[in-house]
TIGUVEX-429277 format. One record per residue (C-alpha): residue number from 0; residue in three letters; x, y, z. Coordinates in Angstrom, 1 decimal. Last residue first. Layout:
residues N
<NUM 'ALA' <X Y Z>> ...
//
This chain:
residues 338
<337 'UNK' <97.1 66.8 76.4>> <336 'UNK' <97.2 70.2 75.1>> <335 'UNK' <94.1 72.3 74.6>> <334 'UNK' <93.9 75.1 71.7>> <333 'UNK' <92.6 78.4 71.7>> <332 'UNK' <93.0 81.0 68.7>> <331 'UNK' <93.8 84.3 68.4>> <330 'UNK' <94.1 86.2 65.0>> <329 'UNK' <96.5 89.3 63.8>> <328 'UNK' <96.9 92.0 61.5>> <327 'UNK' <98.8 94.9 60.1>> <326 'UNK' <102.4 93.2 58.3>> <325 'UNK' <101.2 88.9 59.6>> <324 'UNK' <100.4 88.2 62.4>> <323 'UNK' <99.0 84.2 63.8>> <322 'UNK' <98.2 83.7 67.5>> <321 'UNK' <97.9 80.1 68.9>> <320 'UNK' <96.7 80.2 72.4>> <319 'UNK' <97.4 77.6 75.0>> <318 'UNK' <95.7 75.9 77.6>> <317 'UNK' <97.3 72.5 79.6>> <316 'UNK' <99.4 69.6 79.3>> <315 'UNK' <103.3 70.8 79.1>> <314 'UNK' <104.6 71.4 75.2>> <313 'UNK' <107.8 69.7 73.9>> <312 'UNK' <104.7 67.2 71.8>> <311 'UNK' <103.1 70.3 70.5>> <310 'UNK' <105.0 69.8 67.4>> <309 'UNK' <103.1 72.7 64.7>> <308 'UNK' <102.1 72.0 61.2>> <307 'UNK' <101.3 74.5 59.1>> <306 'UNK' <98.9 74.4 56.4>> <305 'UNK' <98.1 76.5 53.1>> <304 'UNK' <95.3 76.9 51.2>> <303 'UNK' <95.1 80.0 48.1>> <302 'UNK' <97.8 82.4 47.7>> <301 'UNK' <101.2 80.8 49.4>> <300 'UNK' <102.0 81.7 52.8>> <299 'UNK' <105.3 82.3 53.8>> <298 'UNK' <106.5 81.0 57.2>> <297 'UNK' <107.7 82.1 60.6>> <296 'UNK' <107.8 80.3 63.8>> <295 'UNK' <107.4 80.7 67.2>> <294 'UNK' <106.9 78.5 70.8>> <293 'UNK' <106.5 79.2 74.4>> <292 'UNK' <105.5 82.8 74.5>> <291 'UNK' <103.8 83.4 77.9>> <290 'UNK' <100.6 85.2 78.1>> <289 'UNK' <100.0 83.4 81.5>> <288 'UNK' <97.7 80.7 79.7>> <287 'UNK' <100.4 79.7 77.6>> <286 'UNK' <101.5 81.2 74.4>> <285 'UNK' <102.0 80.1 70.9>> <284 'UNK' <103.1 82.0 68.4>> <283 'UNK' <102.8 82.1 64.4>> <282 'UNK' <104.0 84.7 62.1>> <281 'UNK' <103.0 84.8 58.6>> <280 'UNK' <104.7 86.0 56.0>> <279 'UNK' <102.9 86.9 52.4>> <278 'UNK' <101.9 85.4 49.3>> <277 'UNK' <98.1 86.5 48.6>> <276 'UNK' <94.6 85.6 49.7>> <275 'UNK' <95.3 83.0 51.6>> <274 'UNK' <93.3 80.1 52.9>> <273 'UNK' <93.9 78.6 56.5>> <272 'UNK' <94.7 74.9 57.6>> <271 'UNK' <96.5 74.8 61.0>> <270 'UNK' <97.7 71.3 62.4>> <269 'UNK' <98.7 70.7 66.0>> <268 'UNK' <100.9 68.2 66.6>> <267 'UNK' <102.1 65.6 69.8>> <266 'UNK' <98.6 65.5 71.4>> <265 'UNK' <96.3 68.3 70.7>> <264 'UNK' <92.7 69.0 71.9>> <263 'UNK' <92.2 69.7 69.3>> <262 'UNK' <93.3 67.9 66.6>> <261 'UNK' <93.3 70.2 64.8>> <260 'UNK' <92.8 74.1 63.9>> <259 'UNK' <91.0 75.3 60.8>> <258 'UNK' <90.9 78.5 59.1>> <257 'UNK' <88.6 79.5 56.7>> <256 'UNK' <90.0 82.8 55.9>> <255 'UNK' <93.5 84.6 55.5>> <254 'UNK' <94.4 88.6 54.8>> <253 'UNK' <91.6 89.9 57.3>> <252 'UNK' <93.4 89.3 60.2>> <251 'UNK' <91.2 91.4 62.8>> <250 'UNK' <93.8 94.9 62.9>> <249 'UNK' <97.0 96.4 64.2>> <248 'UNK' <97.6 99.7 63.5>> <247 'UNK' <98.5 100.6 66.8>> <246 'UNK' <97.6 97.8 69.0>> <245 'UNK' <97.4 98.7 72.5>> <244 'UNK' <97.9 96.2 74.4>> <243 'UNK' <96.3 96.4 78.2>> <242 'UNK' <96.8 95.0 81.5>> <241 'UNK' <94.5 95.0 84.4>> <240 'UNK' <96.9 94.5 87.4>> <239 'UNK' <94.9 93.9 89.7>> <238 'UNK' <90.8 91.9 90.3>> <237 'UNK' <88.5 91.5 93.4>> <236 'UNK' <85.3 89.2 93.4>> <235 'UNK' <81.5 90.1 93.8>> <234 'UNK' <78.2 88.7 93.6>> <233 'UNK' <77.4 86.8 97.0>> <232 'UNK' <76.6 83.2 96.4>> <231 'UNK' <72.9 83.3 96.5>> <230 'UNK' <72.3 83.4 92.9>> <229 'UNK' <68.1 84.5 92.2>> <228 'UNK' <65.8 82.9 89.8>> <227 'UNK' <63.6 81.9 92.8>> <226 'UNK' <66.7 80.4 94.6>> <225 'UNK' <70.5 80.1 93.2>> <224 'UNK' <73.3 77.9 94.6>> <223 'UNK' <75.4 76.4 91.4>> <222 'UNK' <76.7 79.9 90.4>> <221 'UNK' <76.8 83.0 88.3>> <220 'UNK' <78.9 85.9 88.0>> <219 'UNK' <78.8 88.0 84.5>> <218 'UNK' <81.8 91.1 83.5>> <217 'UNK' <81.8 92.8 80.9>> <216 'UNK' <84.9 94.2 78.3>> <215 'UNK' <85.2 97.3 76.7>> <214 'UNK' <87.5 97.9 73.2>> <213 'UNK' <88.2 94.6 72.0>> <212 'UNK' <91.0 93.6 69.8>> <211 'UNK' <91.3 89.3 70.3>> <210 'UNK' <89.1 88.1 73.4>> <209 'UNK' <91.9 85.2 73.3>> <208 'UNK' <93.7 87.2 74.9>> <207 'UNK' <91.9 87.6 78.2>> <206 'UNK' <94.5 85.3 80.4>> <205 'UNK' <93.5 84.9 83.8>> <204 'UNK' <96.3 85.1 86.0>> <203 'UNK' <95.6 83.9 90.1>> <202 'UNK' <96.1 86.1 93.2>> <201 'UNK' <95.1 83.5 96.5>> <200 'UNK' <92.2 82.3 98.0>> <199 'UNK' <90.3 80.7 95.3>> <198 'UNK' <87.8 78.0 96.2>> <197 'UNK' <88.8 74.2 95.1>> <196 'UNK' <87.2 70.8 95.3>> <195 'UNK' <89.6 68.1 93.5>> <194 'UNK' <90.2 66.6 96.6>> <193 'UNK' <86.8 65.9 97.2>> <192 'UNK' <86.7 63.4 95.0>> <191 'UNK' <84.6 63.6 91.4>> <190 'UNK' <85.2 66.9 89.5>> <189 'UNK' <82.0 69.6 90.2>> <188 'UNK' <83.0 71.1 93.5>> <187 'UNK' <84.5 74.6 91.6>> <186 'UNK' <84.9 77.9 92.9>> <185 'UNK' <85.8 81.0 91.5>> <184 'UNK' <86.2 79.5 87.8>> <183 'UNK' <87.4 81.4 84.9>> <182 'UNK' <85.5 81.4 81.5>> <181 'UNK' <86.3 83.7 78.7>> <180 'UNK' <84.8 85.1 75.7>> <179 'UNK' <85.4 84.1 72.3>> <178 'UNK' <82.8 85.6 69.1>> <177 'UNK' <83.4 89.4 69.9>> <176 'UNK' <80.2 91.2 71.0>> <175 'UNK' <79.2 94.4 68.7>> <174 'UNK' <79.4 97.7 69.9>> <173 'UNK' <82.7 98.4 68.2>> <172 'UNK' <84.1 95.9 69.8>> <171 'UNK' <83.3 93.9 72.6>> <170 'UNK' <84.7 90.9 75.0>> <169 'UNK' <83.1 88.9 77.4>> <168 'UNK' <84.5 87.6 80.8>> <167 'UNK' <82.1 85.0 82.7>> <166 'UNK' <83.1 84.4 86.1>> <165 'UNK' <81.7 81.2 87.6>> <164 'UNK' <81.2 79.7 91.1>> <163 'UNK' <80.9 75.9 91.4>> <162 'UNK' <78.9 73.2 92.7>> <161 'UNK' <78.9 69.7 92.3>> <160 'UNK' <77.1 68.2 95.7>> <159 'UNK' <79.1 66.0 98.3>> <158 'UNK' <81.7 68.0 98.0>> <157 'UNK' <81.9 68.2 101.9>> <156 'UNK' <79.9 65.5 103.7>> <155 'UNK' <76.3 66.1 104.5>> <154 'UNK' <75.7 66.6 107.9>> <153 'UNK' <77.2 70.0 108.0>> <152 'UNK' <74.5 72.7 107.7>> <151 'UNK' <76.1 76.2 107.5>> <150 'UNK' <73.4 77.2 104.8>> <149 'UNK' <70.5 74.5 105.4>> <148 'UNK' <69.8 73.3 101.8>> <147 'UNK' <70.7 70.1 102.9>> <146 'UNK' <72.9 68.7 99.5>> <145 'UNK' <76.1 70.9 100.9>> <144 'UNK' <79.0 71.0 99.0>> <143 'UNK' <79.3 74.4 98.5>> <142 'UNK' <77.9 75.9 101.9>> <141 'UNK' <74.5 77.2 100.9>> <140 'UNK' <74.1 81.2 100.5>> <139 'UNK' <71.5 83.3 102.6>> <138 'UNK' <71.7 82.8 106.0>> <137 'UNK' <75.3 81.7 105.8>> <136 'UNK' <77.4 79.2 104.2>> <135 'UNK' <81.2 78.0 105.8>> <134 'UNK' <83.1 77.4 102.5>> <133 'UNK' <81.6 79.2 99.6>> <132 'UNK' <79.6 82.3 102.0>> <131 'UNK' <83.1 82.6 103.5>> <130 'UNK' <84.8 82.6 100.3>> <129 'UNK' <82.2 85.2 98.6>> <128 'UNK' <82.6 87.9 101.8>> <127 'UNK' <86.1 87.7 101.9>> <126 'UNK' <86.3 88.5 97.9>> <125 'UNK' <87.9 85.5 96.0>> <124 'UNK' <90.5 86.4 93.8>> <123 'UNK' <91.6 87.3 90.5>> <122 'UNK' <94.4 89.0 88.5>> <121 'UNK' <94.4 90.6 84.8>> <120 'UNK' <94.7 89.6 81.3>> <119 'UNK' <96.2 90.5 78.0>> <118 'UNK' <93.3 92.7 76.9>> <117 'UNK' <93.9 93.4 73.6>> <116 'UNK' <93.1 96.8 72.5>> <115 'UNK' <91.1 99.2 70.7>> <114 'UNK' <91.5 102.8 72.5>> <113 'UNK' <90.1 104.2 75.5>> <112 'UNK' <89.1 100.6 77.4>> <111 'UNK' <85.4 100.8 78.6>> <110 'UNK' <85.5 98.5 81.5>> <109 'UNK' <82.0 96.7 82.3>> <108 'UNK' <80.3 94.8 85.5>> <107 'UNK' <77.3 93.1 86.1>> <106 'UNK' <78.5 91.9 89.2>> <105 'UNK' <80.3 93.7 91.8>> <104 'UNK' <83.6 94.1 91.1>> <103 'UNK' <86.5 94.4 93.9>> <102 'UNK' <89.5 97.0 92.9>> <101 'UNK' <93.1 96.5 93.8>> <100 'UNK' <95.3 98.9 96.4>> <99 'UNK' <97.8 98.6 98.6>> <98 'UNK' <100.3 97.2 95.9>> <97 'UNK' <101.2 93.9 93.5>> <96 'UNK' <98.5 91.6 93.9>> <95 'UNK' <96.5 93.8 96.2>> <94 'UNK' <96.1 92.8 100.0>> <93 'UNK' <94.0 90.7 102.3>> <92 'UNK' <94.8 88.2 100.7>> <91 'UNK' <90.4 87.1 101.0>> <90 'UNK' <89.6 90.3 99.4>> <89 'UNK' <87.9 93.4 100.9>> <88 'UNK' <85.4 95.6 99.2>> <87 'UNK' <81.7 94.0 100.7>> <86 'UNK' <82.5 93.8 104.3>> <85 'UNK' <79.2 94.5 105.8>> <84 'UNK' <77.5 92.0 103.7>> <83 'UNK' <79.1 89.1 105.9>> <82 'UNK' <82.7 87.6 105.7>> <81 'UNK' <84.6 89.5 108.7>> <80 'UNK' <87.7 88.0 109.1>> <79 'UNK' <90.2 88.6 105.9>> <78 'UNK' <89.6 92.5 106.0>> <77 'UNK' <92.6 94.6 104.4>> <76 'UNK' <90.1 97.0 102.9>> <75 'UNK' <92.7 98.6 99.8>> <74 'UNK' <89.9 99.7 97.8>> <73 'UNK' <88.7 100.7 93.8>> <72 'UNK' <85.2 100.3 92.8>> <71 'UNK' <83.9 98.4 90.2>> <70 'UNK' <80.5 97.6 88.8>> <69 'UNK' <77.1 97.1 90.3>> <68 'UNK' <74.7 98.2 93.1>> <67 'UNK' <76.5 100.7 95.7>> <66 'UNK' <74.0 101.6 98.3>> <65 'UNK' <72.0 104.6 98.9>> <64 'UNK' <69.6 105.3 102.3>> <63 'UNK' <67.0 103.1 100.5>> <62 'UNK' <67.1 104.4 97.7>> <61 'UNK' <70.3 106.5 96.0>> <60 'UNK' <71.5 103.7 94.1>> <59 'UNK' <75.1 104.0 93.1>> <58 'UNK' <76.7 102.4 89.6>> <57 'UNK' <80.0 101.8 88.6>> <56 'UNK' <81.7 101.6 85.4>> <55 'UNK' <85.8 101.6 84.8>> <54 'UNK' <86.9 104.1 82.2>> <53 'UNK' <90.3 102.8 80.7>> <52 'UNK' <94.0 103.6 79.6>> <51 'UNK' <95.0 106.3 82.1>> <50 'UNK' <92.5 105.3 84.4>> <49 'UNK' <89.2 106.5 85.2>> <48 'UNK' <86.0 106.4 87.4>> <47 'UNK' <82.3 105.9 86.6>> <46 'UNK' <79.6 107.0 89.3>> <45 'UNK' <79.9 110.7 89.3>> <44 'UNK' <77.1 111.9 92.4>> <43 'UNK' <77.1 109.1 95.0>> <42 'UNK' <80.9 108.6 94.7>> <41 'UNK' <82.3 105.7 96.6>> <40 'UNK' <85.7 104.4 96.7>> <39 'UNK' <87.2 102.2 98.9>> <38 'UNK' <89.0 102.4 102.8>> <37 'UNK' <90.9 100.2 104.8>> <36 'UNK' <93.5 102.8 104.9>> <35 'UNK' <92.9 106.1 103.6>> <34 'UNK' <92.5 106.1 99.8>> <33 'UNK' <94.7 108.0 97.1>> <32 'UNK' <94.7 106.1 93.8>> <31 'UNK' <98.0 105.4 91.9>> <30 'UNK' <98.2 102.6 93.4>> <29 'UNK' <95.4 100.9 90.9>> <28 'UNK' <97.7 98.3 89.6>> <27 'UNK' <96.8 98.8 86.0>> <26 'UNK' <99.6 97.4 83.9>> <25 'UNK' <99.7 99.2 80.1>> <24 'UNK' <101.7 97.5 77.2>> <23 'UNK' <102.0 99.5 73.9>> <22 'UNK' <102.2 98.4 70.5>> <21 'UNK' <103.9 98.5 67.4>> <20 'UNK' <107.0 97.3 68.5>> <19 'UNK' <105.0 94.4 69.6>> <18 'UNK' <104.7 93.6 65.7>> <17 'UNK' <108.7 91.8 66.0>> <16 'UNK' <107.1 89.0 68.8>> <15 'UNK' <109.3 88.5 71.5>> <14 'UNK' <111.5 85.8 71.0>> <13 'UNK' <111.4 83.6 74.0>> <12 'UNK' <111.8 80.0 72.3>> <11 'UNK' <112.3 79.5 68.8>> <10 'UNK' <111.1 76.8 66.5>> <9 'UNK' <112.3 78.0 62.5>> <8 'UNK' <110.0 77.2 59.9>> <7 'UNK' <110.7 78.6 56.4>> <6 'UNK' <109.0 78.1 52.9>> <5 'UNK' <106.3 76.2 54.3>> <4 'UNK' <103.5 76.1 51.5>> <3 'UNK' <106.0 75.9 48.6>> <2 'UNK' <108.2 73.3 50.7>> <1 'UNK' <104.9 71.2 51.2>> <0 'UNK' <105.3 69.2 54.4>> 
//
């Protein structure tokens, strides 16, 4: 590698990264909330609800004797039994990740986060009522893996029909939708063999980083079992420990262009191409799809192209983020390992 384009590559493992001092980590675990137990929020006259960080939406319909129709509400409904429309708030744990409380979101949903931040992530389950509809069907919602059409119908074999239940996060600044957005899957019967089939019943980490700076963030459910332009699968899952980084001062990198990442997916290297508009450092991390740092290095950039060359070959298979800083700005990318 060009000595004059890599002046200095060091591979470190578990350095935190030096611009963190410049920001500030918030975990939302919703405790903080007063509830009775197996109880939830509802507020018929001042929908939208706050943290110390963010301003989470929600929406009541006053017709039809009021209901609540979209966004989040925060609960600690213990309820792993009861999987019909009566038992909208409770997850399939039957607890928060971390406390009492969590919040369930009925799609569409949106967080308005106070300041510019990333979002590092959050955890995700199945809501009682979604599992149940997923693995046993009901009036309404096909068993997944069920060609019938009959709900609860089981003369077709399980996975027998590729279905899935998707959560769709998308990122915003300013207004304007950021280019990445994430995909997490509820549910998913679409890989051949029925051991493959999955539906969420436990806390798992989705990682939002590669969002980049956002400052509100919606939320989109959709699914394999829809009729008449309608999704059958009931709309909702339950999410903790939203976690914010506030990045003080820290802006879109705006100091390189053009940039390139490949092969990916990646084998044993990654190469980045990027032009320069000046000499400066650049930091480059990788982290897996927890938000854990796996791999650093620093290098100065010459003005013009420049390429770093990263061994992913110590790396497990599986999703990773490259994120390059330099002084005041940073960039997320996604890459796949092999």
């Amino acid at each position: 590698m060009n000595k004059k384009i890599i002046k200095k590559f060091a591979l470190l493992f578990g350095i935190t990264v030096s611009l963190q001092s410049q920001a500030q980590v918030t975990v939302e675990n919703f405790d903080s909330f007063t509830l009775s137990p197996n109880t939830y929020y509802k507020n018929m006259t001042t929908p939208d609800w706050q943290t110390s960080r963010a301003t989470f939406r929600y929406s009541w319909d006053t017709a039809y004797g009021g209901y609540w129709r979209s966004g989040s509400s925060y609960t600690n409904v213990k309820d792993t039994v009861n999987g019909t429309y009566t038992n909208l708030y409770g997850n399939i744990t039957g607890s928060g990740f971390s406390g009492e409380n969590y919040v369930t979101v009925q799609d569409p949903a949106s967080i308005k986060i106070n300041n510019l931040s990333v979002l590092s992530g959050f955890f995700i389950t199945n809501t009682t009522f979604a599992w149940k509809a997923i693995k046993k069907g009901n009036s309404f919602s096909r068993r997944f893996g069920d060609t019938t059409g009959t709900g609860s119908g089981t003369s077709i074999a399980q996975g027998a029909y590729p279905d899935w239940f998707l959560l769709k996060i998308i990122g915003f600044r300013n207004g304007t939708r950021v280019n990445d957005s994430i995909n997490f899957y509820l549910a998913d019967y679409r890989p051949n063999g029925t051991l493959n089939d999955y539906v969420i019943k436990n806390w798992q980490f989705v990682n939002c980083t590669a969002l980049g700076i956002v400052d509100s963030v919606s939320f989109y459910l959709s699914s394999s079992d829809n009729s008449f332009g309608f999704m059958n699968t009931p709309a909702y899952f339950s999410m903790d420990n939203f976690t914010t980084n506030t990045t003080v001062g820290i802006h879109e990198l705006e100091t390189i262009s053009a940039i390139s990442v490949f092969p990916n997916p990646a084998n044993d290297n990654i190469c980045i191409s990027y032009t320069s508009q000046k000499e400066n450092t650049l930091g480059t991390t990788i982290v897996d799809i927890t938000g854990k740092e796996v791999m650093h290095a620093e290098q100065q950039n010459s003005a013009g192209p420049n390429v770093i060359k990263l061994q992913t070959s110590v790396l497990e298979a599986g999703v990773y983020f490259i994120e390059l800083k330099d002084a005041s700005s940073s960039k997320k990318i996604k890459f796949v390992k092999l």
